[in-house]
C-alpha positions in Angstrom: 6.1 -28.3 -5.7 6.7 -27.3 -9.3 9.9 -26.1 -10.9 9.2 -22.4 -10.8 11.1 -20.6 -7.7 10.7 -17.1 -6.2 13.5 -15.2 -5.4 14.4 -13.3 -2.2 16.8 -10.5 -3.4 18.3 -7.4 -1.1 17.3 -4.5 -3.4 20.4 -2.8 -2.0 23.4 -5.6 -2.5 21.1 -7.3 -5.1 21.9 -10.8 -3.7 19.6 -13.4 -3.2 18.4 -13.7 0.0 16.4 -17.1 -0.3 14.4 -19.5 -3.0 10.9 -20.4 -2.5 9.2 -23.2 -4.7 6.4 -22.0 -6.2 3.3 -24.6 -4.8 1.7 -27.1 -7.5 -2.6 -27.9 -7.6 -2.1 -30.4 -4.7 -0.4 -28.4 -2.3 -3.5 -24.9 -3.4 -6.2 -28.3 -3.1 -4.6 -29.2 0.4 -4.6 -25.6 1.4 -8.2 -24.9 0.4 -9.5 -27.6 2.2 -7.8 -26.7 5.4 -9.9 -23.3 4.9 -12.8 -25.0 5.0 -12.7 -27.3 7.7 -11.6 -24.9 9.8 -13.7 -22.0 8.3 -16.7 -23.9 9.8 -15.5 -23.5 13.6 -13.7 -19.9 12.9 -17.3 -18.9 11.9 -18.5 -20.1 15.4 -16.3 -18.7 17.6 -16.9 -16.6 20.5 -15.7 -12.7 20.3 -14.1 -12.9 22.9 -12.0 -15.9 21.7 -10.8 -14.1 18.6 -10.3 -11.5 20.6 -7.4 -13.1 23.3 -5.9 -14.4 20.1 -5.5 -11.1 18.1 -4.4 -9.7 20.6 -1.3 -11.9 21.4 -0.9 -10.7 17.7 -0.5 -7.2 18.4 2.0 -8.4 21.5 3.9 -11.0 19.4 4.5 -8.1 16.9 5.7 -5.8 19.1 7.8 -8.0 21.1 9.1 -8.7 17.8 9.4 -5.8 16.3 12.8 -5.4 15.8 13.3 -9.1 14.0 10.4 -8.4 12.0 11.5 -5.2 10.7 14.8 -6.7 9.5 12.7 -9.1 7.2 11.5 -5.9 5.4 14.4 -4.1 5.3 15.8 -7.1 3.8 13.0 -8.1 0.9 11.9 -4.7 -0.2 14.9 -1.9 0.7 13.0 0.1 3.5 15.3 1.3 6.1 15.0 -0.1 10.0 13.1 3.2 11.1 9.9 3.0 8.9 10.4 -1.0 9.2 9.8 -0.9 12.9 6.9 1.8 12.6 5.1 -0.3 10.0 4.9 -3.2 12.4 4.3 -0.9 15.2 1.0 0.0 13.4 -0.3 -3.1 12.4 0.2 -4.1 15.9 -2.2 -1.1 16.9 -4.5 -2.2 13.9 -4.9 -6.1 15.6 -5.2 -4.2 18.5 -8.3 -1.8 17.2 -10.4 -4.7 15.9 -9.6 -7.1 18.9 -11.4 -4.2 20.9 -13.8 -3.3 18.4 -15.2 -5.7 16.4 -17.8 -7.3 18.5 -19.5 -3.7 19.2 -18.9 -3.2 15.3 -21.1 -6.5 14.3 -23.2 -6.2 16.6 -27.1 -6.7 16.1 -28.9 -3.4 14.8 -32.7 -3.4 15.8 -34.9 -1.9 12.7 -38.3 -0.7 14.6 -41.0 -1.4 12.2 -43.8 -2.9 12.6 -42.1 -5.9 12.7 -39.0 -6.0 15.8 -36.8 -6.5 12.9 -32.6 -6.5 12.8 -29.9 -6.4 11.0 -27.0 -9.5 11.5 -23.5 -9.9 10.6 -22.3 -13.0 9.6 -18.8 -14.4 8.6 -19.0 -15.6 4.8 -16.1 -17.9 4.5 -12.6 -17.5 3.4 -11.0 -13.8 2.3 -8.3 -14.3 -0.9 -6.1 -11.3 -0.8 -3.2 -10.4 -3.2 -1.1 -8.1 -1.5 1.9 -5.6 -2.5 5.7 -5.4 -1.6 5.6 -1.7 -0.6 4.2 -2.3 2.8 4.5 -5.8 3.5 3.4 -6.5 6.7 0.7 -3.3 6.7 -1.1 -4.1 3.7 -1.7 -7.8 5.1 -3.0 -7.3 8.7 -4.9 -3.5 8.0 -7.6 -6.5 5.6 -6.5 -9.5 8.2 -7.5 -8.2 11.2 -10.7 -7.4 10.8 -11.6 -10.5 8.6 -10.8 -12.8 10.8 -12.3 -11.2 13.7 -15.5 -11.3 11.7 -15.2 -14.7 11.9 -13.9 -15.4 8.3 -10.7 -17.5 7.3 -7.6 -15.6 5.2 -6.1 -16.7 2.6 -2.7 -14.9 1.4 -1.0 -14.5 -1.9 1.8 -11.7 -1.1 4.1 -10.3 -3.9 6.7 -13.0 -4.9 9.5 -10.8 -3.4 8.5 -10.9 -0.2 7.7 -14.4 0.4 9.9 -13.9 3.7 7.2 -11.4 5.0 4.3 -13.2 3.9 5.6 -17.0 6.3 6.8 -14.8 9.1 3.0 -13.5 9.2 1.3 -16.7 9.2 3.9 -18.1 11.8 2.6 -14.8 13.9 -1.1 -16.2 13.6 0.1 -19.6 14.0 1.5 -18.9 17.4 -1.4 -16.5 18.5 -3.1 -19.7 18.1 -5.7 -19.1 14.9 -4.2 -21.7 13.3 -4.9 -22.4 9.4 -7.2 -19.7 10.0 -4.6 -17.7 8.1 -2.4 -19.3 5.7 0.1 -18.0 3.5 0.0 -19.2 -0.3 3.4 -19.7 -2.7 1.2 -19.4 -6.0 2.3 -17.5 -9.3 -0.5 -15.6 -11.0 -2.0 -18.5 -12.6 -2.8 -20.3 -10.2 -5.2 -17.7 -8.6 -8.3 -18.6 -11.1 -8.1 -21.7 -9.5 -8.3 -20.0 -5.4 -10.9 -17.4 -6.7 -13.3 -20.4 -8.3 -13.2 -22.3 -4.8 -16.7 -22.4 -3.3 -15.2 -21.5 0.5 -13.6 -18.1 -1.0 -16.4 -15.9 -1.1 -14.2 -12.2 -1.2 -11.4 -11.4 -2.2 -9.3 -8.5 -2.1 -6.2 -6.9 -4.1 -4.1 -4.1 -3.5 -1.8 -3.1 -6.9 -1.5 -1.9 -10.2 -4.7 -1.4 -12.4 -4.0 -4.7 -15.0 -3.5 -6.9 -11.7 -6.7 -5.3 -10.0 -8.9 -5.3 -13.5 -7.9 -8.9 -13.5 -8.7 -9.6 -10.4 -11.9 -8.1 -10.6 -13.0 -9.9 -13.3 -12.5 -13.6 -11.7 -14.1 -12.2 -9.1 -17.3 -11.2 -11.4 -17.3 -14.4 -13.0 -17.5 -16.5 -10.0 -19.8 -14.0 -8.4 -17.7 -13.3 -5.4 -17.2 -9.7 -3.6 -14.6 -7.7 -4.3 -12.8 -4.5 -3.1 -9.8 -3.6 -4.9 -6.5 -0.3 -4.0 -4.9 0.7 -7.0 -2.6 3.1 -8.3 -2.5 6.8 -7.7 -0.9 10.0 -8.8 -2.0 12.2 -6.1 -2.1 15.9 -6.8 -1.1 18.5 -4.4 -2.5 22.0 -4.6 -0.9 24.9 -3.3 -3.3 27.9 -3.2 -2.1 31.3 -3.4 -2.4 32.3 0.9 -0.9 29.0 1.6 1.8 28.5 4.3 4.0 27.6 1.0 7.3 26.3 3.4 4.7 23.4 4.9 3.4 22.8 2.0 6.7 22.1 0.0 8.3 20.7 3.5 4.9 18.3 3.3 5.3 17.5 -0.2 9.0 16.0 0.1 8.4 14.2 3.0 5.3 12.2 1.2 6.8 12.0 -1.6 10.1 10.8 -0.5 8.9 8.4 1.8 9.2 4.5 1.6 11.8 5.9 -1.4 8.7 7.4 -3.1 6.3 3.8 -3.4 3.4 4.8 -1.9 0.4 4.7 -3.5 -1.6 7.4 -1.9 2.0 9.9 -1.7 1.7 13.4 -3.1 3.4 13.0 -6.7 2.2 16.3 -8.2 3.1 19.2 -7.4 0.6 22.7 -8.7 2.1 25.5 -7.4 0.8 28.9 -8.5 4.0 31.2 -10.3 3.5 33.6 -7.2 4.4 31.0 -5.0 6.9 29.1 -6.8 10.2 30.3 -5.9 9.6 29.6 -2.3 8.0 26.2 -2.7 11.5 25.0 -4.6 13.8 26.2 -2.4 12.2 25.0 0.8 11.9 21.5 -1.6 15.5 22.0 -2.7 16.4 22.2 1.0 14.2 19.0 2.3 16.3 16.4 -0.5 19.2 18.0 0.8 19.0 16.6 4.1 17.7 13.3 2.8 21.1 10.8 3.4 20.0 7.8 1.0 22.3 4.8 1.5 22.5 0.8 3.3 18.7 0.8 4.7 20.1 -1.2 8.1 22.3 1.9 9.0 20.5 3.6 11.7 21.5 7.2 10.5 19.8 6.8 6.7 16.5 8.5 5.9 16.3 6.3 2.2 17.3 3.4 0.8 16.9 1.5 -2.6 13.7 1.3 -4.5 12.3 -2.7 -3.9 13.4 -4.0 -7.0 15.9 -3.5 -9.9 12.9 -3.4 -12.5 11.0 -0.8 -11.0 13.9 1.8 -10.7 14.3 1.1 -14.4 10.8 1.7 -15.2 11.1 5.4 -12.9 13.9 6.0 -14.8 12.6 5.5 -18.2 9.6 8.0 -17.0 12.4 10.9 -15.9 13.9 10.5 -19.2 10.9 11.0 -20.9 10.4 14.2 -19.0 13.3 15.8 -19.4 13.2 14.7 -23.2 10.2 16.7 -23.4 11.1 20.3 -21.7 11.6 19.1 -17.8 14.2 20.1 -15.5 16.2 17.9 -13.1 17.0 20.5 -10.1 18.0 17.8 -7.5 18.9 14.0 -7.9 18.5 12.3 -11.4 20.5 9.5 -10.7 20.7 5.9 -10.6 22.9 3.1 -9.7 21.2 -0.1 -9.3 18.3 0.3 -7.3 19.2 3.0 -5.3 17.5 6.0 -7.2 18.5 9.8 -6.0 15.6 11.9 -4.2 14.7 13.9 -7.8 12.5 16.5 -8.1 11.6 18.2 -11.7 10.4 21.7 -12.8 8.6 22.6 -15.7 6.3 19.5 -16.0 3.4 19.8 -18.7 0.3 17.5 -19.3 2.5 16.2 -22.3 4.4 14.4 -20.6 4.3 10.3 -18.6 5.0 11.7 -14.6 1.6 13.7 -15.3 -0.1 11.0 -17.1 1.3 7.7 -15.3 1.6 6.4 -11.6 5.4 7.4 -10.6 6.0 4.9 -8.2 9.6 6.1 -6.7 11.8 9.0 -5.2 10.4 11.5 -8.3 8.4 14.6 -7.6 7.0 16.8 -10.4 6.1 20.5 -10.0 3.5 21.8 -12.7 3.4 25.9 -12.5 0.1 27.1 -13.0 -1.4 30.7 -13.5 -4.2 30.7 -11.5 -6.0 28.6 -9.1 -9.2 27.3 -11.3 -6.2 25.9 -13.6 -5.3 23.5 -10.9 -8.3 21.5 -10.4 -8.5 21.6 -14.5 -4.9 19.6 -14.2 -5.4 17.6 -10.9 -8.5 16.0 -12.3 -7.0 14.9 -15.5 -6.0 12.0 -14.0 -7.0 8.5 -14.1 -6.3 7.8 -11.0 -8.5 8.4 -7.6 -6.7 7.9 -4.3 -6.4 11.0 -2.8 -5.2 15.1 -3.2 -4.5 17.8 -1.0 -5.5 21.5 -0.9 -2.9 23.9 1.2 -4.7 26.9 2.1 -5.3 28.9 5.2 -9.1 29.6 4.2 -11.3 26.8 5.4 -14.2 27.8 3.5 -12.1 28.0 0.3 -10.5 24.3 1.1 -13.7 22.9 1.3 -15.3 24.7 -2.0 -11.6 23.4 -4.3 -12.3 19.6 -2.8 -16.0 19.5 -3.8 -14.4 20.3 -7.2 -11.8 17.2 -7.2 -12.3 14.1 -8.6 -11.0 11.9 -6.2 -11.3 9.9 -3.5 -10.0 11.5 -0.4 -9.4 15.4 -0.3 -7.2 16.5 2.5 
């Protein structure tokens, strides 16, 4: 072990839950050569082998459900409800690939002249550096299908949820994969020495841009695959015929979600002047019901954001806002990390909530004149995750999302 520690730390009592020594170049060596021996009989494994095993996977997790979801709540500040339903679905996602895999990779016949086909083949181990927001998800939706390729998995989560990222090995563990999926306690540096190793052969990051463009870049130098989720600041158009009370009702309820880190959550807001006064009141209404408070209690829609430097860093963005012409009509507040459901009017271009990734309880409406003037603003982004167009004319959907710059249109 070295002398570096992660920290454990309950976003909403800010205490620490529990240390984890950071692992030194014998314990990443030992690791690595565990994926390889065992990468070797993973690779030759019958389907229907991995497929008993993941799914006692999908039954561990939802016979544990309840335990699991307390980890989360605990690490990262999302309350028991959403906790639960994360697990829930990557219980269903084990349970997708367990059933589907083997029909998925199986042999396609090319008739040429030649009876030719096309194979797939397991190519070693998977390196994947995961994110806080969804714990658990974010692991097993790239987990589960790896491994029932055949491949090994190798895990470096996000230092605050080290809790998380154990209690998912010890899930694979049990289901009896073995070191076919192993957790690793490394800091950042240490991952040029994991993405050098001849058994990795992908790996796979979801995050911010520096991490990914990082990532990317070991990855090209050692010549190893690479797919790569990164931020977003997802626009959400709302056309003049819309049904504007879903549409705002919509908005809140994405935004607001997972106390606003998602990456692929609505975070701007185009509403045409016709339909503005609607679309705030009905949002107005929606973070009115939200109850934010302790994330265990049962009866609370929101808690904290995941950690004290993040709601710091939202903040500094609503200040910056309002500093240049934008109005707080609900929330603004913070106190620790528990930050207020906000929502701001009379956003510009000008302005970082248009230009950055607001990662947090904070949505932004941008009144426009006309319709052509929001796909002008929504693709002046840097970002490509996702938008979506509320309208009650198909035809007229489809036409605006051949227009955005994205990646999905909705």
């Amino acid at each position: 072990m070295t002398n570096q520690i992660f920290k454990s730390v309950n976003p909403f009592t800010l205490e620490t839950i529990a240390e984890y020594p950071v692992w030194d170049n014998a314990l990443i060596k030992l690791s690595l050569e565990k994926a390889q021996k065992v990468y070797h009989i993973s690779r030759n494994s019958p389907f229907e082998e991995r497929r008993e095993k993941m799914l006692k996977v999908a039954a561990i997790l939802r016979g544990g459900k309840n335990e699991l979801a307390q980890i989360i709540t605990s690490e990262m500040g999302k309350v028991t409800s959403e906790a639960i339903a994360e697990i829930e679905k990557s219980a269903l996602c084990c349970a997708y690939f367990a059933e589907e895999a083997e029909n998925m990779l199986s042999d396609t016949h090319v008739f040429t002249e030649k009876n030719n086909k096309i194979v797939h083949e397991p190519i070693g181990a998977v390196f994947a550096v995961m994110p806080w927001n969804f714990p658990f998800w974010q692991v097993f939706r790239f987990a589960a299908s790896a491994i029932m390729a055949g491949n090994v998995v190798l895990l470096k989560h996000a230092p605050n949820v080290c809790g998380c990222a154990i209690a998912i090995e010890k899930i694979f563990r049990e289901a009896g994969f073995g070191d076919v999926f192993q957790t690793l306690i490394i800091d950042v540096k240490s991952i040029k020495k994991v993405v050098s190793h001849d058994i990795v052969q992908a790996v796979t990051l979801t995050g911010s841009e520096k991490a990914g463009a990082s990532l990317a870049g070991l990855a090209a130098k050692n010549i190893k695959k690479s797919v790569l989720e990164l931020g977003g600041s997802d626009a959400l158009l709302v056309l003049d015929d819309a049904d504007v009370q879903n549409a705002s009702q919509t908005a809140i309820q994405s935004r607001m979600q997972n106390a606003g880190q998602s990456c692929i959550a609505a975070k701007r807001f185009f509403v045409t002047e016709k339909n503005l006064d609607v679309f705030l009141d009905t949002a107005l209404k929606a973070i009115a019901n939200i109850k934010q408070g302790d994330p265990t209690d049962p009866s609370v829609q929101m808690g904290p954001m995941a950690r004290l430097d993040l709601a710091e860093a939202l903040e500094k963005q609503l200040k910056d806002a309002v500093a240049k012409g934008a109005k707080i009509v609900a929330g603004g507040e913070r106190n620790g990390c528990n930050f207020q459901p906000t929502l701001l009017t009379d956003c510009t271009p000008a302005m970082r909530v248009f230009k950055e990734e607001t990662f947090g309880p904070l949505g932004c409406i941008f009144t426009v004149k006309n319709e052509k003037r929001m796909i002008e603003l929504a693709n002046q982004s840097r970002y490509g995750l996702g938008c979506s167009i509320w309208t009650n004319d198909i035809e007229k959907a489809e036409n605006f999302a051949r227009q955005i710059e994205t990646g999905n249109v909705f």
